[in-house]
Biopython code that builds the backbone (N, CA, C, O; Angstrom):
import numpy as np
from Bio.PDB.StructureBuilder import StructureBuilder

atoms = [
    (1, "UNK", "N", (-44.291, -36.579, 1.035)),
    (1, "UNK", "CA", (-43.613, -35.462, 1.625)),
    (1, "UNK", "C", (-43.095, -34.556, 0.504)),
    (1, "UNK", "O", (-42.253, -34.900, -0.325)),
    (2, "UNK", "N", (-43.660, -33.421, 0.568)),
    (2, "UNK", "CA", (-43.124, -32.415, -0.656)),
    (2, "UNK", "C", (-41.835, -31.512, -0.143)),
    (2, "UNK", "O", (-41.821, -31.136, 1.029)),
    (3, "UNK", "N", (-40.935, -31.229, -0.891)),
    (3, "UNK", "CA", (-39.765, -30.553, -0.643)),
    (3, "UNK", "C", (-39.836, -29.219, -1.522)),
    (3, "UNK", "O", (-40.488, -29.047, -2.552)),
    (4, "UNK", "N", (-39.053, -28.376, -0.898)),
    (4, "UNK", "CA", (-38.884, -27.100, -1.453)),
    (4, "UNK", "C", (-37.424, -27.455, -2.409)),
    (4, "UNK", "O", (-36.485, -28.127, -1.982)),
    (5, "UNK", "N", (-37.511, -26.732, -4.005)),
    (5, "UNK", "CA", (-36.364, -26.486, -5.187)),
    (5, "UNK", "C", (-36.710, -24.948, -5.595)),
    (5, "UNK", "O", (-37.753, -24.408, -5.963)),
    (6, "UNK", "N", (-35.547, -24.531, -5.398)),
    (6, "UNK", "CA", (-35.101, -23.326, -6.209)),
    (6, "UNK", "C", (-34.662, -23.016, -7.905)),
    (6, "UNK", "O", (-33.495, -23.289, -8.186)),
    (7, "UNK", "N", (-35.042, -22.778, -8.386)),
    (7, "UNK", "CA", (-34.614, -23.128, -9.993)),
    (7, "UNK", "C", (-34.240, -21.534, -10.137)),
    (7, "UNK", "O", (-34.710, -20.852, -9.227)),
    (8, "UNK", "N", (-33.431, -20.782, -11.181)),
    (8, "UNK", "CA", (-33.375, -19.705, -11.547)),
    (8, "UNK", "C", (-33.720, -20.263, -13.140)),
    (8, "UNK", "O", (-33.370, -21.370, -13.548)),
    (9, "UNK", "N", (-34.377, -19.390, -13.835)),
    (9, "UNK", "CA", (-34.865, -19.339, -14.650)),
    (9, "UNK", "C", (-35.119, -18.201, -15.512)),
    (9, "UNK", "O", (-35.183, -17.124, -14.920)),
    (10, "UNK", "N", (-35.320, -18.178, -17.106)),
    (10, "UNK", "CA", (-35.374, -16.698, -17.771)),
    (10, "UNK", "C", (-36.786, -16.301, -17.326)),
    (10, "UNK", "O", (-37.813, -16.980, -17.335)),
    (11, "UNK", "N", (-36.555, -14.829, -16.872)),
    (11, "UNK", "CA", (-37.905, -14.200, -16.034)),
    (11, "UNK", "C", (-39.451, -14.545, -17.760)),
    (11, "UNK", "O", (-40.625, -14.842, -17.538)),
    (12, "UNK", "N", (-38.969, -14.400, -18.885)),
    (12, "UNK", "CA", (-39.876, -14.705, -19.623)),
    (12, "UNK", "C", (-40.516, -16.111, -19.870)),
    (12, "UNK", "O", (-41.716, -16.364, -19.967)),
    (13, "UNK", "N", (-39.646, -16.816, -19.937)),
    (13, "UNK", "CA", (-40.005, -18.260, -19.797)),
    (13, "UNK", "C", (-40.813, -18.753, -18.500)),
    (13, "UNK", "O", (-41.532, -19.741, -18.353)),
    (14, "UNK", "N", (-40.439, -17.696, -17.581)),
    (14, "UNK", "CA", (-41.454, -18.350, -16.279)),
    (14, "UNK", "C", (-43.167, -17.376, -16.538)),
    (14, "UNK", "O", (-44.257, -17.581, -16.005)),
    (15, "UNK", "N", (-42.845, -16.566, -17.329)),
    (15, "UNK", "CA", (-44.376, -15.458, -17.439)),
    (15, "UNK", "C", (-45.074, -17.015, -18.334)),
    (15, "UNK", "O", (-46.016, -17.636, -17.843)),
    (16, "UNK", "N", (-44.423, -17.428, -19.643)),
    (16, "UNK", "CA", (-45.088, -18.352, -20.122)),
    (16, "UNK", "C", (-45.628, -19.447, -19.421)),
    (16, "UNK", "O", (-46.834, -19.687, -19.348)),
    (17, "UNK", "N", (-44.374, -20.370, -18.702)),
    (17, "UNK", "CA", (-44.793, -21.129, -17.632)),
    (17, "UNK", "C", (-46.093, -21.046, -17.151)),
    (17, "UNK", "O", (-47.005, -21.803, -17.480)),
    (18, "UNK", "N", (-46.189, -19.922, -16.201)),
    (18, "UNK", "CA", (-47.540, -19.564, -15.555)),
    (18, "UNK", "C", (-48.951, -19.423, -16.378)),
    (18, "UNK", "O", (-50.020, -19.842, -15.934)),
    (19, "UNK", "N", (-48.815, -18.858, -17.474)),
    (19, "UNK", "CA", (-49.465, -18.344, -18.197)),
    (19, "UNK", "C", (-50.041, -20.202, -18.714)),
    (19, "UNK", "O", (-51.225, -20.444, -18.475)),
    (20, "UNK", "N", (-49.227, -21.310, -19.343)),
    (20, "UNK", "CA", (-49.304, -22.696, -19.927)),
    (20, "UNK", "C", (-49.892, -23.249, -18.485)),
    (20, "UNK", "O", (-51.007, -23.759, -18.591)),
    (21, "UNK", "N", (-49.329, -23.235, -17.154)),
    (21, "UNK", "CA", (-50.015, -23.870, -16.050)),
    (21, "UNK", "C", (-51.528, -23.304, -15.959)),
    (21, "UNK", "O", (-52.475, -24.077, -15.813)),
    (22, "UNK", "N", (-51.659, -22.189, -16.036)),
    (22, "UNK", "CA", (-52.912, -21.612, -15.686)),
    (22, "UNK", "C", (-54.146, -21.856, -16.717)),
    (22, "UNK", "O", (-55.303, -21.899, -16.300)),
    (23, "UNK", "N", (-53.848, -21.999, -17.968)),
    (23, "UNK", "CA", (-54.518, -22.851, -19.417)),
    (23, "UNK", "C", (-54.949, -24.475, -18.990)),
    (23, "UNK", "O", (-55.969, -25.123, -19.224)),
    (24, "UNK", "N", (-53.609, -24.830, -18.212)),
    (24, "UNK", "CA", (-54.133, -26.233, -17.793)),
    (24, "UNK", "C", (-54.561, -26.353, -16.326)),
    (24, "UNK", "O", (-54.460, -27.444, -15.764)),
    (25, "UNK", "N", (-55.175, -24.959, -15.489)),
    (25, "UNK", "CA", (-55.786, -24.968, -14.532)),
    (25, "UNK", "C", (-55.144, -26.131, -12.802)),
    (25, "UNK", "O", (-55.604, -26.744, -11.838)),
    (26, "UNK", "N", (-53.239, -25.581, -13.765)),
    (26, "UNK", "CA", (-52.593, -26.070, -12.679)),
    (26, "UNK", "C", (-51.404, -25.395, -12.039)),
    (26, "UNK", "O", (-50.699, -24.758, -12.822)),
    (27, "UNK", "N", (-51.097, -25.407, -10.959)),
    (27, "UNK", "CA", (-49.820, -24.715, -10.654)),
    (27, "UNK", "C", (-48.692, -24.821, -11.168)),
    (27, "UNK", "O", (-48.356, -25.910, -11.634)),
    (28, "UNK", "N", (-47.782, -23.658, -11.215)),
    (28, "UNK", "CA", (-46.177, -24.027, -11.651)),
    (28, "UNK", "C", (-45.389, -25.349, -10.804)),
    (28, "UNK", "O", (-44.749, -26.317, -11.216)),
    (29, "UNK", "N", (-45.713, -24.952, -9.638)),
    (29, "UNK", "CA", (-45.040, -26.443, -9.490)),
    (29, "UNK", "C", (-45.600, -27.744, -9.740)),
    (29, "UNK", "O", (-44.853, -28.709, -9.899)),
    (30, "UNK", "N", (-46.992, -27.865, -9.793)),
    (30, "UNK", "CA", (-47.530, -29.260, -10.646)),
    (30, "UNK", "C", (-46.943, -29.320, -11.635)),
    (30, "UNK", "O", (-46.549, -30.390, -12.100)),
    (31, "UNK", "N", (-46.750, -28.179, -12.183)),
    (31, "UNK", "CA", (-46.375, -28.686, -13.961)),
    (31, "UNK", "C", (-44.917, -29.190, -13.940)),
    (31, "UNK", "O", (-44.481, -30.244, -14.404)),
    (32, "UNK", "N", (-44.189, -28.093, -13.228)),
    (32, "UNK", "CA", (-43.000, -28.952, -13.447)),
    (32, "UNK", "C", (-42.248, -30.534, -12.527)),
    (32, "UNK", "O", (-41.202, -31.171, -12.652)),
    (33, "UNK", "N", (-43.580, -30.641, -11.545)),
    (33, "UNK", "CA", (-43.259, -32.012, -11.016)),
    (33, "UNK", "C", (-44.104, -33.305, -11.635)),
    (33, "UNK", "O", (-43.999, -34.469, -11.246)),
    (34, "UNK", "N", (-45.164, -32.700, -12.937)),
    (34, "UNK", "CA", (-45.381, -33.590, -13.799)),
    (34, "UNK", "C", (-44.631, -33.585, -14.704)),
    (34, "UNK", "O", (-45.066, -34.112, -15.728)),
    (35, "UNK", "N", (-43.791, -33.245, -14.734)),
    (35, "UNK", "CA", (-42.839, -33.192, -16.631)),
    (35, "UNK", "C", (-41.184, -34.147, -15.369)),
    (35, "UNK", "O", (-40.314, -34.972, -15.650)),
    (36, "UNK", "N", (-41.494, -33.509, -14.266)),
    (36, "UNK", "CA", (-40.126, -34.428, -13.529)),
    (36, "UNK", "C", (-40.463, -36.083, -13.748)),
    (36, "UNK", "O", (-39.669, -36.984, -14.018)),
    (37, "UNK", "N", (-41.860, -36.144, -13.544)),
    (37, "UNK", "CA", (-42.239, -37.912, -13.188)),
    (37, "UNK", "C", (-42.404, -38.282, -14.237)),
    (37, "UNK", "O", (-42.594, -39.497, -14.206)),
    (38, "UNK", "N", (-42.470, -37.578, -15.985)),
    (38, "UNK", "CA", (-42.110, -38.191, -16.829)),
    (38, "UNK", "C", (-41.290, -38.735, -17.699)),
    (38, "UNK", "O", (-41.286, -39.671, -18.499)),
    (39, "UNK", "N", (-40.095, -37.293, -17.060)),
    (39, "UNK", "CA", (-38.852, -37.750, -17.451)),
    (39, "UNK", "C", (-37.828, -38.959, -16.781)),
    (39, "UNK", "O", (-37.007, -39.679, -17.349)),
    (40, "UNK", "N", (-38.095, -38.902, -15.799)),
    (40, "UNK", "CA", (-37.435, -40.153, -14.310)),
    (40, "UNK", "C", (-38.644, -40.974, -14.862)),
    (40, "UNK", "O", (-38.366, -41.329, -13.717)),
    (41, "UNK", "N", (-39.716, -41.661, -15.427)),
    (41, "UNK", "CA", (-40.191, -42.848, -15.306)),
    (41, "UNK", "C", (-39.104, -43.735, -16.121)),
    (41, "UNK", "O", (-38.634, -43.369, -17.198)),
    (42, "UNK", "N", (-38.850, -44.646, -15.633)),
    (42, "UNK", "CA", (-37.886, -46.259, -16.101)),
    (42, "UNK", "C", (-39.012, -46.194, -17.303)),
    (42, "UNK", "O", (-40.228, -46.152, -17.117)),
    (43, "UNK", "N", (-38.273, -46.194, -18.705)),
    (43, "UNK", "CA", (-38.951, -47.369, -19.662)),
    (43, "UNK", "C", (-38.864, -48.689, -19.762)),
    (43, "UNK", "O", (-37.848, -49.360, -19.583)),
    (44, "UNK", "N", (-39.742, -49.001, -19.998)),
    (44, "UNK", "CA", (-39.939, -50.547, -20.619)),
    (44, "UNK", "C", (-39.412, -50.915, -21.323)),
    (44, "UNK", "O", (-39.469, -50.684, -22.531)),
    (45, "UNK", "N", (-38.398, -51.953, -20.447)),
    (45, "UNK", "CA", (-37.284, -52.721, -21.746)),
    (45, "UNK", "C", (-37.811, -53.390, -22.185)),
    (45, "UNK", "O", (-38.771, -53.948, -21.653)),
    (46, "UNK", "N", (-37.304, -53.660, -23.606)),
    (46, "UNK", "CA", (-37.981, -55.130, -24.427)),
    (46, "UNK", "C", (-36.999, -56.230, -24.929)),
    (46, "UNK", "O", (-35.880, -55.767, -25.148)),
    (47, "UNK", "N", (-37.080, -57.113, -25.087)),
    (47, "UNK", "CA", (-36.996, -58.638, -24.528)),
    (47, "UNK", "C", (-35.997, -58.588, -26.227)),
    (47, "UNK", "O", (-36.257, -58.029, -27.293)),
    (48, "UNK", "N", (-34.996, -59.326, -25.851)),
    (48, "UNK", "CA", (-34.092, -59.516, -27.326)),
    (48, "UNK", "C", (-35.050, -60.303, -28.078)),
    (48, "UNK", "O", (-34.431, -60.572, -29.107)),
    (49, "UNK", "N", (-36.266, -60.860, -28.170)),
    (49, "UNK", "CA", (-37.037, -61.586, -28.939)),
    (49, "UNK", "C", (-38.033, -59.719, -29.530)),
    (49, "UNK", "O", (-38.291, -59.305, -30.660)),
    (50, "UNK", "N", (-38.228, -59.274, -28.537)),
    (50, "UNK", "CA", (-39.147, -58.089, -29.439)),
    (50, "UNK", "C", (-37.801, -57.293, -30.393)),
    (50, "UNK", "O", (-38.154, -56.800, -31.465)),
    (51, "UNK", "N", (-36.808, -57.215, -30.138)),
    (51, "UNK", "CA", (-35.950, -56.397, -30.684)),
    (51, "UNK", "C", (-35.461, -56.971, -32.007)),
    (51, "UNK", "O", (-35.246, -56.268, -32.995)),
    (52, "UNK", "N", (-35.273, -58.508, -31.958)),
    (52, "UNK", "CA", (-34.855, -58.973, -33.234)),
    (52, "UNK", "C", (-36.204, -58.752, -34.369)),
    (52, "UNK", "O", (-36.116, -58.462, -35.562)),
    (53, "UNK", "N", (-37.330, -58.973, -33.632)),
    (53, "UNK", "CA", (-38.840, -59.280, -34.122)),
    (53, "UNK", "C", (-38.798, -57.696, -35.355)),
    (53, "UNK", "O", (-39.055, -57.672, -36.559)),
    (54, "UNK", "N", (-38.439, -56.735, -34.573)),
    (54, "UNK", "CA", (-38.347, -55.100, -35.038)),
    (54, "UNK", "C", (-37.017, -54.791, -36.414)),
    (54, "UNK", "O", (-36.819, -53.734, -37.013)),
    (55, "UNK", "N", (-36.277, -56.148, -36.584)),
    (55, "UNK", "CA", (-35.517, -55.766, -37.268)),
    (55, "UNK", "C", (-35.922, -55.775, -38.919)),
    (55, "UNK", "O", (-36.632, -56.661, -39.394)),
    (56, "UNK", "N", (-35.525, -54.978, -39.491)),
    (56, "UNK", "CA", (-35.820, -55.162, -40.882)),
    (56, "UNK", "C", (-35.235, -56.630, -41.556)),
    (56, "UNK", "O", (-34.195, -57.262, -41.369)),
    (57, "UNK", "N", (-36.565, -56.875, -42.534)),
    (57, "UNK", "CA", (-35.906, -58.495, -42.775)),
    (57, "UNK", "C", (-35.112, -58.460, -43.945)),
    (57, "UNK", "O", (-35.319, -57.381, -44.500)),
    (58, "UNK", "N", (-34.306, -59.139, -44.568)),
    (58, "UNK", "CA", (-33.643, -58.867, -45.680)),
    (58, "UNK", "C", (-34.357, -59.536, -47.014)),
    (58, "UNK", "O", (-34.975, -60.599, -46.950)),
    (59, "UNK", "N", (-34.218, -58.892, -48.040)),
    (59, "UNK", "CA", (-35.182, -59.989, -48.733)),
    (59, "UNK", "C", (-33.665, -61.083, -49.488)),
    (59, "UNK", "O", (-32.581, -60.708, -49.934)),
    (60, "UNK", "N", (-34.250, -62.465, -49.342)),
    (60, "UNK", "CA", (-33.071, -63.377, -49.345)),
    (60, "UNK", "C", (-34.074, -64.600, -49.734)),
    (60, "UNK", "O", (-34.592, -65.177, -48.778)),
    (61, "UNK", "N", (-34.348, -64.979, -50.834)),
    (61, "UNK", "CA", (-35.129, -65.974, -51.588)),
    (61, "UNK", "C", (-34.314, -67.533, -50.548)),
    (61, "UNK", "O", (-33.325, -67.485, -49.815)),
    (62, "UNK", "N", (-35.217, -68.780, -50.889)),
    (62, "UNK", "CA", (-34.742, -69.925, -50.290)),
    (62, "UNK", "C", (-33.575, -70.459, -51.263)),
    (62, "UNK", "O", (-33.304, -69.837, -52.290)),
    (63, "UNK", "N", (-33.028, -71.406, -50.972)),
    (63, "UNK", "CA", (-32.194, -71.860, -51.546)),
    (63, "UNK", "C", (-30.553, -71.176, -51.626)),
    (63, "UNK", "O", (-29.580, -71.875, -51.908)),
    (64, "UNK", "N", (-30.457, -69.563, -51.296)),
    (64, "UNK", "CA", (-29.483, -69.038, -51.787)),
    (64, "UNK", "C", (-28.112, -69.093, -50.701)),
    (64, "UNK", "O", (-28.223, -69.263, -49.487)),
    (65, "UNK", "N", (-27.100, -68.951, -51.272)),
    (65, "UNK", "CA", (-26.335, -69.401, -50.788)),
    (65, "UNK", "C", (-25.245, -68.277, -49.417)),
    (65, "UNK", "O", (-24.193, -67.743, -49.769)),
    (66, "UNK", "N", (-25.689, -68.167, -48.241)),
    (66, "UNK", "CA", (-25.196, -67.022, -47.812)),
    (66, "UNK", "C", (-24.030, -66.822, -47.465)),
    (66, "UNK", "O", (-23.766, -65.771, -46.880)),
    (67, "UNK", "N", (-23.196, -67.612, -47.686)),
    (67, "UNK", "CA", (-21.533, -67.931, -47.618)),
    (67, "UNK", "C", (-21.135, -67.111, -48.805)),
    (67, "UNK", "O", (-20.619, -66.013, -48.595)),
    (68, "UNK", "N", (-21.348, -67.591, -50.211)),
    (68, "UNK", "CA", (-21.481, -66.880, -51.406)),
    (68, "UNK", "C", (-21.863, -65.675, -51.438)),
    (68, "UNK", "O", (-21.035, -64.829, -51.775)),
    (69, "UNK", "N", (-23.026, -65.325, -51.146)),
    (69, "UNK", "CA", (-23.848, -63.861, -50.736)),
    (69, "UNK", "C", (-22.698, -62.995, -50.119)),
    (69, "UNK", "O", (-22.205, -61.991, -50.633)),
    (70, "UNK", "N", (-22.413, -63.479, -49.108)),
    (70, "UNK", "CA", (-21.753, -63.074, -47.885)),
    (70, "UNK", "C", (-20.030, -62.159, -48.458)),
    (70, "UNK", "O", (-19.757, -60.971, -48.286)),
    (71, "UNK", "N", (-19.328, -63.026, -49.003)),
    (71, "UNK", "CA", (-18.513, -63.171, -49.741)),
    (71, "UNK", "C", (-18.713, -62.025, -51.098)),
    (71, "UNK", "O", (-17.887, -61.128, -51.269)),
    (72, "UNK", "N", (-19.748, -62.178, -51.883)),
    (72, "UNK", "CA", (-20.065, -61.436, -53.052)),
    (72, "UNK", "C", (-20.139, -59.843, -52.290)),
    (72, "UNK", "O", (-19.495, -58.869, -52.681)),
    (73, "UNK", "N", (-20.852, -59.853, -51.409)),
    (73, "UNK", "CA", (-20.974, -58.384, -50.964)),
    (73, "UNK", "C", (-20.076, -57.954, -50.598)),
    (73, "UNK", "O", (-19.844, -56.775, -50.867)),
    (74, "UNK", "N", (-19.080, -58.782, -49.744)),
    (74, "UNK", "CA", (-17.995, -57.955, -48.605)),
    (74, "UNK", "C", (-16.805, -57.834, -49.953)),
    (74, "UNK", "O", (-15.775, -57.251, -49.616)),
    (75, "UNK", "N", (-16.836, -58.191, -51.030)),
    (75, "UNK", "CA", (-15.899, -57.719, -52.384)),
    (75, "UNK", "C", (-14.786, -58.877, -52.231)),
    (75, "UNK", "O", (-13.874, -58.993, -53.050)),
    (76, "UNK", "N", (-14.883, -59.429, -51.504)),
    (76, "UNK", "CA", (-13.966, -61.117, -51.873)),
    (76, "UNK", "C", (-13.662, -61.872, -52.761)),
    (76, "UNK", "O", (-12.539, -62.361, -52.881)),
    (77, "UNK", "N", (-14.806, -62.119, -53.662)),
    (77, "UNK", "CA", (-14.755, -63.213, -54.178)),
    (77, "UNK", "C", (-14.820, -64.383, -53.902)),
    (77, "UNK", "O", (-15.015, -64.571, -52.702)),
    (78, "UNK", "N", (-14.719, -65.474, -54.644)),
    (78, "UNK", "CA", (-14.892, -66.955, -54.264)),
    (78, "UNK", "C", (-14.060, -67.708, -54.561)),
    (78, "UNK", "O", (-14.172, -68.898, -54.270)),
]
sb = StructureBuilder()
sb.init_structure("model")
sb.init_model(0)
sb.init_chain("A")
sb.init_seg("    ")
for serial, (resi, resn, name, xyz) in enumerate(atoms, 1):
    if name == "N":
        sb.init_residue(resn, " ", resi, " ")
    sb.init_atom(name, np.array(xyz, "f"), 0.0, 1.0, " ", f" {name:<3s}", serial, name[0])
structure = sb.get_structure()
């Protein structure tokens, strides 16, 4: 079911409008009810396993001590 929207708009920006719909051999209102369904689509959340996966790794050799580390950086001391 399609509904009628009123928009006011700068009279030049709608000459372009028409002018960009008609290049893509589509109406003004296609265009702007394809740019609506892309902005309202839900993204794809990702999973606290992809998000940690994305984090930068630190470079931190084996053995070292991150209590010490930890301590050395935050200006503490030991």
């Amino acid at each position: 079911m399609k509904e009628r929207l009123n928009l006011t708009i700068d009279a030049g920006l709608v000459e372009s409008m028409k002018a960009y719909a008609a290049s893509k051999q589509m109406s003004v209102s296609e265009l702007v009810e394809s740019y609506f369904r892309t902005v309202t689509k839900a993204l794809p959340r990702k999973s606290i396993i992809d998000l940690v996966d994305g984090l930068e790794r630190p470079d931190i050799g084996p053995g070292v001590d991150l209590k010490e580390l930890y301590y050395k950086e935050a200006g503490h001391g030991f």
